[in-house]
Every structure is written in C-alpha cells, then in structure tokens.
N, C-alpha and C positions, 0 to 999 in steps of 0.2 A: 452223316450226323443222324438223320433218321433212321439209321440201320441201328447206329449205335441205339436209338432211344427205345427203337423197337424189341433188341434183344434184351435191355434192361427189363420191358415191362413184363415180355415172356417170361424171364429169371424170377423175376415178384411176384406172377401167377402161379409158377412153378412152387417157388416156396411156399406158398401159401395151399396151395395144392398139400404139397406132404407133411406141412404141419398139423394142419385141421384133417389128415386123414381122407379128406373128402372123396378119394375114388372107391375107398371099402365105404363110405354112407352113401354114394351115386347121386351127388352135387358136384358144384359147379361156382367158382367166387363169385361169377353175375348173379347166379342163384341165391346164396348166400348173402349178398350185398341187400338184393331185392325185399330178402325177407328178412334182413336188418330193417332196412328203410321202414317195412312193413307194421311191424312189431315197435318199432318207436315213435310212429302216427299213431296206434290207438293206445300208448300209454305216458305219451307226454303230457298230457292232463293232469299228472301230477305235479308239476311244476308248477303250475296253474293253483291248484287246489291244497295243498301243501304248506306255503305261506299264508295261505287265507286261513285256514285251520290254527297252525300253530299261532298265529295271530293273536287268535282269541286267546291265547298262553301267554299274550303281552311280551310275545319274543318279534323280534325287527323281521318284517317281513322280507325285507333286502336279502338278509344275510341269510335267511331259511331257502330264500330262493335257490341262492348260492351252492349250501350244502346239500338242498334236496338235489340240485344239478351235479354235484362234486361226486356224492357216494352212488347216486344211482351208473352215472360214468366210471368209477374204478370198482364198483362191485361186478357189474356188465360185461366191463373188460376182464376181471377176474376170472368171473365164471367163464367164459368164453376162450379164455390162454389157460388154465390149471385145467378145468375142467373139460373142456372142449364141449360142451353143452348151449343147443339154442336155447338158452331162458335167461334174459333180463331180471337185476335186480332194481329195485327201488324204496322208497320208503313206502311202509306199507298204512294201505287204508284199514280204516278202523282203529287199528293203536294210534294213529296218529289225535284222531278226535275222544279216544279215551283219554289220552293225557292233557289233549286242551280243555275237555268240558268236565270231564269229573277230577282226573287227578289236582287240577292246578283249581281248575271253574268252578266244581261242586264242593270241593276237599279242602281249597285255600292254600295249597301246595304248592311252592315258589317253583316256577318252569325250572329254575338252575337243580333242584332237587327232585323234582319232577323226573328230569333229563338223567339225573344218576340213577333214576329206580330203575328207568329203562335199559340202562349201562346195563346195572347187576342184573335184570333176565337176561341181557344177550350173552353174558360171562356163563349164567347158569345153561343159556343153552348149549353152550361150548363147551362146556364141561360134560355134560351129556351128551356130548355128538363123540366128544374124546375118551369116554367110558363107558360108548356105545348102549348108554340106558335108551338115547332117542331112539333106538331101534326097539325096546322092548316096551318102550310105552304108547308109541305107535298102533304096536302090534295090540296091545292090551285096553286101550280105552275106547269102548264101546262103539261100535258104528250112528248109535240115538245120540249118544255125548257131543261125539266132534260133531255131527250134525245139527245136533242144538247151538252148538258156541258156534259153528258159521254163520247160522241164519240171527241169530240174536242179534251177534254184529251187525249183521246187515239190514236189522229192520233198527238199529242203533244208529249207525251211519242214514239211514233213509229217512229218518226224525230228525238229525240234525239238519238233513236237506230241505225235509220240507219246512225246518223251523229257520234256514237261513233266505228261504225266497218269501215267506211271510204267508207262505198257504195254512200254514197253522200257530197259533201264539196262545200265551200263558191267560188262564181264565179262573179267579179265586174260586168261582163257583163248581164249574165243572173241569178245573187244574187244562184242559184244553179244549182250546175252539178255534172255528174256521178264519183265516186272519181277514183282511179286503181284498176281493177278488177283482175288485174295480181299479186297482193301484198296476202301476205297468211295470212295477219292479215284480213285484209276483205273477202280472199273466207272463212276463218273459223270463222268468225261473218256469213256469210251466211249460211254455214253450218249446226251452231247451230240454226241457225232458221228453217230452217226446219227439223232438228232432232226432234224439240220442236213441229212442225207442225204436220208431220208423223205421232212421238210416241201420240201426243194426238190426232187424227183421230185415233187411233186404242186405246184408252180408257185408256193409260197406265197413270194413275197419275204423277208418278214421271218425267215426260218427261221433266221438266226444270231443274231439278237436272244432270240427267242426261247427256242433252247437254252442261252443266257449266262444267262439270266433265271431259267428250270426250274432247273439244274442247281447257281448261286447260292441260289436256297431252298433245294433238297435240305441245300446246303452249311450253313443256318443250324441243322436239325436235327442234325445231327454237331458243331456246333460249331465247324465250320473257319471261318464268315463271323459278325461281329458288327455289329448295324446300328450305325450312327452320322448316322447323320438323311438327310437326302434333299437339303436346300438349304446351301447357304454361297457366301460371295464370290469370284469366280474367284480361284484363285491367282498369285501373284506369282509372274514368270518373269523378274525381276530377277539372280536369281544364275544364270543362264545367258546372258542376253542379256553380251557383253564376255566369256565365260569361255572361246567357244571360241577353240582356240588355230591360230588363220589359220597364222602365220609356223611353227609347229614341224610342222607335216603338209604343206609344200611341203620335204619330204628326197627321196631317191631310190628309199629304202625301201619308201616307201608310193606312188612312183610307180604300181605296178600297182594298188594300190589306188584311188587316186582315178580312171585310167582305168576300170577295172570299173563303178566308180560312174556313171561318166559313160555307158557304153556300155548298161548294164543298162536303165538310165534311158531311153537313147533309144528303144532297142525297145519298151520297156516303154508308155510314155506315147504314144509315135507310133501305134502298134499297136491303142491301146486308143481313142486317137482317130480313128483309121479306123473299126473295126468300130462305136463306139458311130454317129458319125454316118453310115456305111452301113444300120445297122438303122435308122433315123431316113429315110432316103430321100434323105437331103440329097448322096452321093456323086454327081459325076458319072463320064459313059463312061473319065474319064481319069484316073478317082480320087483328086480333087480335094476338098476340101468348103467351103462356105463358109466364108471368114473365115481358112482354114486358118495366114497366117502369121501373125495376129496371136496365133490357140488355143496358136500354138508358143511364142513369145513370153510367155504366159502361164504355162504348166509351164513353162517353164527358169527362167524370175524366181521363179516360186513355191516352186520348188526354194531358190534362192539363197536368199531370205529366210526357209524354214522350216530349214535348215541354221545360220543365223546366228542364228536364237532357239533352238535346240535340241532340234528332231526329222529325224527321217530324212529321204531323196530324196521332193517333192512329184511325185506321176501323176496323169494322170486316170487315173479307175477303171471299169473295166466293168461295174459294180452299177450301172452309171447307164443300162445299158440297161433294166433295171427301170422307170424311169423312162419312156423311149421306147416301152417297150412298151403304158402306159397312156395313148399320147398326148403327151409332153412334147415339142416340136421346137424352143422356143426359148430361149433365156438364161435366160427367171424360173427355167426348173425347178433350173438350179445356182443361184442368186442365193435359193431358197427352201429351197434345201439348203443352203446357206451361214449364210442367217437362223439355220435350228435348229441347225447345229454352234455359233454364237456362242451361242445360246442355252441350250446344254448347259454351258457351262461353267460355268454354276451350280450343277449338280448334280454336283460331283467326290466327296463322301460315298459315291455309288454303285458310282462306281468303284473305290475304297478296297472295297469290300465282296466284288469278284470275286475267288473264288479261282483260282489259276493254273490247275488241272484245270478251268473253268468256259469257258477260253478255248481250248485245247486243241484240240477239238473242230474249231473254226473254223480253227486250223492245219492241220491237218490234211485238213480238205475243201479248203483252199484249194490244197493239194497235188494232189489229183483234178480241181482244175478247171485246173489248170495243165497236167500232166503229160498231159492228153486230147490235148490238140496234139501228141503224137508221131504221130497217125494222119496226119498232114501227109506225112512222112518215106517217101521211098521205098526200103524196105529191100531191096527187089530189087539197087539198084546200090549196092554197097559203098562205091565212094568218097564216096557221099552218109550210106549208113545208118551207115556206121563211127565216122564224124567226130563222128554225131551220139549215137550210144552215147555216145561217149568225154567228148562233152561233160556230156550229163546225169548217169552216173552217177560222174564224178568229181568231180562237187560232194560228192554226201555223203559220198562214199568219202574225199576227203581232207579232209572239212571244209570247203572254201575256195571259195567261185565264183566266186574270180580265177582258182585254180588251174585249175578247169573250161573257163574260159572260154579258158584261154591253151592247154593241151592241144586243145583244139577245132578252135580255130586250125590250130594247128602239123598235126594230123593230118589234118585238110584239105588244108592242101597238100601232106604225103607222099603221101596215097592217089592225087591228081591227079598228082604228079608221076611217080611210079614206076608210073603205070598206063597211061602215054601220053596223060593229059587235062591237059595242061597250059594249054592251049587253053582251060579252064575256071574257069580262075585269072582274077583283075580284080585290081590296084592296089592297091584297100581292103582285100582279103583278104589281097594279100601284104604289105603293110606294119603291119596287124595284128599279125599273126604273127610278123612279124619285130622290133618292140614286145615282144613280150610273150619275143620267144626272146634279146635283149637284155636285159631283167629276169630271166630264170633264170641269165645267165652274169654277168651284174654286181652282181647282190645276192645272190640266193638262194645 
C-alpha cells in the first residue's frame, strides 16, 4: 500500500515537473511550493485592506472579502497554468482607493457605476493588449510620465493612510492638520507602520501580515476588535455579481475616468511584469519574457472578470518578487498562491476583526515603495522634472489621479513645446493630452 502511495506521489512530482518546464528554469516543486508559500505571506494584506477600502464605496465588506479572495485565486492560477509565470495577481492598490474616495466619495458616483467604469478600462485594456497598441504605448510614454503617475499614487494611497489612523484630519483653516497623537488608535496606526518599515529593512517578507496581526491584538485590548471565530462559509457575492451597472458609466462624464483606469492599469501591471520576471532571469537582451502575450492577456481578462463580480482593476503585484527571490521561476509558484487565496476565504471572521488603524500602516508604506521611483526622474532638465512634479503631486493636492494624470500630460507638452523640444513629443503623448484637454473643456 505504501509502494502504491509512494509511486502515485513520484508520478505528481513528475508531472508537475514537465508541465511547469521546471528542469529548463533549474527548480524544483519544493522550491516552487516555498516560494508560493512566500509570495502570499507578504501579499495577503490585501484581503485585509481591500474590504476596508472599498467599504468606504458603501459596498458589503463580506462579500468584497470574498471576491478580493476569488479573483486574486483564479487570476494566480491563471497566470501560473497559461502562462507559466511566478507573478501573482490581485486587486490592485491605488485603483482601488481611487474609486472608493474620489470616484463614488468625492464624485457622488454610485459604487454599482462606479464598478462599470472600471469594467470598461479593463475591456479598453484588452483591446489594446489584442491590437497590440500596449506595446506601443508603453514603449512611447515618457520615463518622467509613468514615474510621475506611480509615485502620485503613492503619496495618494499614503494620505488615505495617514487620514485613516487619524495622524492627519480635515482643518477649515489650513484644509490639513496633525490629528491626536495621544489617541491609541493612531499611535497604533503608527506603529504598524513602522513595524512594516523595520521588519522590511531587515528582509522579512511577511512584515505587513504581521503588523495587521500585532496591532489587531493590541486592538482587542482597547476594545476596538471583537473576536467572532476564525471559520465560516465563503460568502455569497450574489448581490454584486449583475448589480454593476455597465450601461450608466459608459456617459461622457466618466470618460476620463474610465481612461485613467485603463492607463493606470497598463503601467501598473506591465511594469510589474517586467521587473518581477527580470529579477527571475527569464528577461531577454530585448526585454521580452517568456510567454509575455499570453501574461498580458491574462491581467486584462482578470481585470474584466474581477470588475464584473465587484472589486477593483486586477495586476500583477510585485510582492511576488519575494517569491523569486527564494527560488520560484515557474507557474506552480502563482497557482500555489492562488490555492491559498481560494482558501482563505474561509476565514472572513478574521477579517471582520481588523480595525481600520490596523491597515493603515500598510497604506502608507505602500506609499514609500511607490514614490522611491522618483529617483528615476532627471530633475536637472526641466522639461522632464516639471511634468513630473506636476504629476505626482497633484494627485493628492486635488484629490483626483485623473486630475494628475491629465495635468501631466498637458504640461509635458508645454515645457517641450515652448522650450524648442518639440522634437521630443511622439503621437501617444500628444493625443493623450489632447484626450484629456478635450474632457476639461467638455465636461469639466
């Protein structure tokens, strides 16, 4: 009987062996398993953080739980069986708090329509991954541009963080000021951030799990967190699936919104699949990587389908270089990442139990890992560092990172044009721009 059990397991490492290719990448399933394991310790934070977000969209925390667990598990598995790629997908940060705080929060925009602007970028990005424009607009928008729209986000995201543990609040006078530092909801939003800061200066992966977890007990002693058990039945994502509303978020209004989505999205997930599968060794001289138009193909659908059950734009995520770093090179490692997001969703009780200061934390580092990429940015030449000022910090300055991103644009091509670099300008850039300077004079 143990013969028998033993040749069974051999035959399952075997297969698994020559489907993920793993003797041409030189891994190994333990390997692979590892740096599954690895890669979904420091990005299940989003499960966490996710609900709470989309929350403020007045959509059921429950059932967000659910679908952030559902699409991050079949997008994971996706990439990982089509693609044979270690990169993890999930809902991504920063679209997600653009649609809670400005689309629905600043704009009045009902989440159900909300939810379809999102739909129609991820359709738009998939149409461009299918008529292979993502590859030419990649190649064509500016190195200051997408470095302005990462780091905007991320000092976007790191303002909602620090406005959700109460280190800063609204003031008629001077629109912001320091919140009470003396309150234990906010030293322990601060807390966790640099729990989160520390643990990763010292390479520990899991450091935002972690600090969710410390800073959640802390919470039970104050009273802020009540347990309510650890297991229950995934919840039902019935009352989202059909609610969002397709036909009323294709208006004119939310034009610029749904391009934003679409554009964010591209950089965002492109960007993150280069660098994961570069650290991976898999890039070649021409920066290509394997598999790459099917990996694309994968985030735009993933998108679409986690937009129509009712969470934010799907990316791959760069916590899955974590993964890479312990070894992971082929598919199992999202496909074992994907396993335990489906398998988390048993445990939504837990999530119910984070209080908002518990997440905090993680907005706000997510902010510092964003906003690094301005060292990109050659500030020397104006017409590059200006554009890119302008972009990053009028995201938070007006709330909007459509706003950001359409100023961007536009002062891009002033500084080029009035400076004699006109010659600097490409197609993409000027019809951008010319997009978005068309939405300020016909709706705004």
């Amino acid at each position: 009987m143990n013969n028998e059990i033993n040749e069974s397991s051999r035959n399952d490492v075997g297969f698994l062996t020559r489907f993920f290719k793993m003797s041409q990448h030189g891994t190994s399933v333990r390997t692979e398993v590892i740096a599954g394991f690895t890669t979904f310790l420091t990005m299940v934070y989003i499960v966490f953080v996710n609900p709470q977000i989309l929350g403020a969209a007045q959509m059921d925390t429950k059932v967000v739980f659910g679908t952030t667990c559902l699409i991050a598990g079949i997008g994971s598995i996706a990439m990982g069986l089509i693609a044979n790629l270690p990169v993890a997908l999930a809902p991504a940060m920063g679209l997600n708090a653009f649609f809670a705080f400005v689309v629905v929060g600043a704009m009045g925009v009902s989440w159900q329509t909300g939810m379809g602007a999102i739909f129609w970028g991820a359709i738009g990005l998939f149409l461009l991954t299918l008529f292979r424009i993502r590859y030419w607009m990649i190649a064509n928008i500016p190195i200051s541009l997408r470095t302005g729209i990462t780091s905007g986000i991320g000092l976007f995201i790191a303002m909602m963080g620090l406005k959700n543990a109460g280190v800063i609040v609204a003031n008629k006078d001077t629109l912001v000021a320091i919140g009470d530092l003396s309150s234990h909801s906010v030293l322990l939003g601060i807390v966790g951030f640099f729990i989160i800061a520390v643990l990763s200066s010292k390479n520990f992966h899991a450091a935002v799990l972690v600090s969710i977890v410390i800073t959640s007990c802390c919470g039970l002693f104050f009273g802020d967190v009540h347990f309510n058990g650890v297991y229950s039945t995934p919840p039902s994502i019935g009352g989202v699936i059909g609610e969002v509303d397709l036909k009323g978020a294709l208006s004119l209004s939310l034009g610029g919104i749904i391009f934003s989505f679409m554009l964010i999205n591209l950089f965002d997930s492109s960007g993150t699949l280069i660098g994961v599968t570069d650290k991976a060794g898999l890039i070649d001289k021409d920066g290509k990587f394997p598999n790459m138009k099917k990996a694309l193909y994968v985030d735009s659908l993933s998108s679409v389908v986690g937009a129509f059950i009712g969470t934010s734009s799907v990316t791959a995520y760069i916590e899955s270089t974590s993964g890479v770093s312990v070894g992971g090179r082929t598919g199992l490692t999202a496909v074992v990442v994907g396993a335990l997001f489906l398998l988390v969703m048993f445990f939504s009780p837990l999530a119910e139990m984070v209080p908002g200061y518990a997440t905090a934390g993680a907005l706000i580092f997510v902010g510092v890992l964003m906003t690094s990429s301005l060292v990109r940015v050659d500030w020397n030449d104006f017409t590059e560092s200006v554009p890119a000022f302008i972009t990053t910090v009028m995201m938070p300055f007006t709330f909007s990172i459509t706003e950001g991103i359409a100023l961007g644009f536009m002062s891009y091509c002033i500084m080029k044009l009035f400076t004699g670099r006109w010659r600097d300008l490409n197609l993409c850039v000027i019809l951008v721009a010319l997009l978005f300077a068309l939405k300020i004079v016909l709706v705004d």
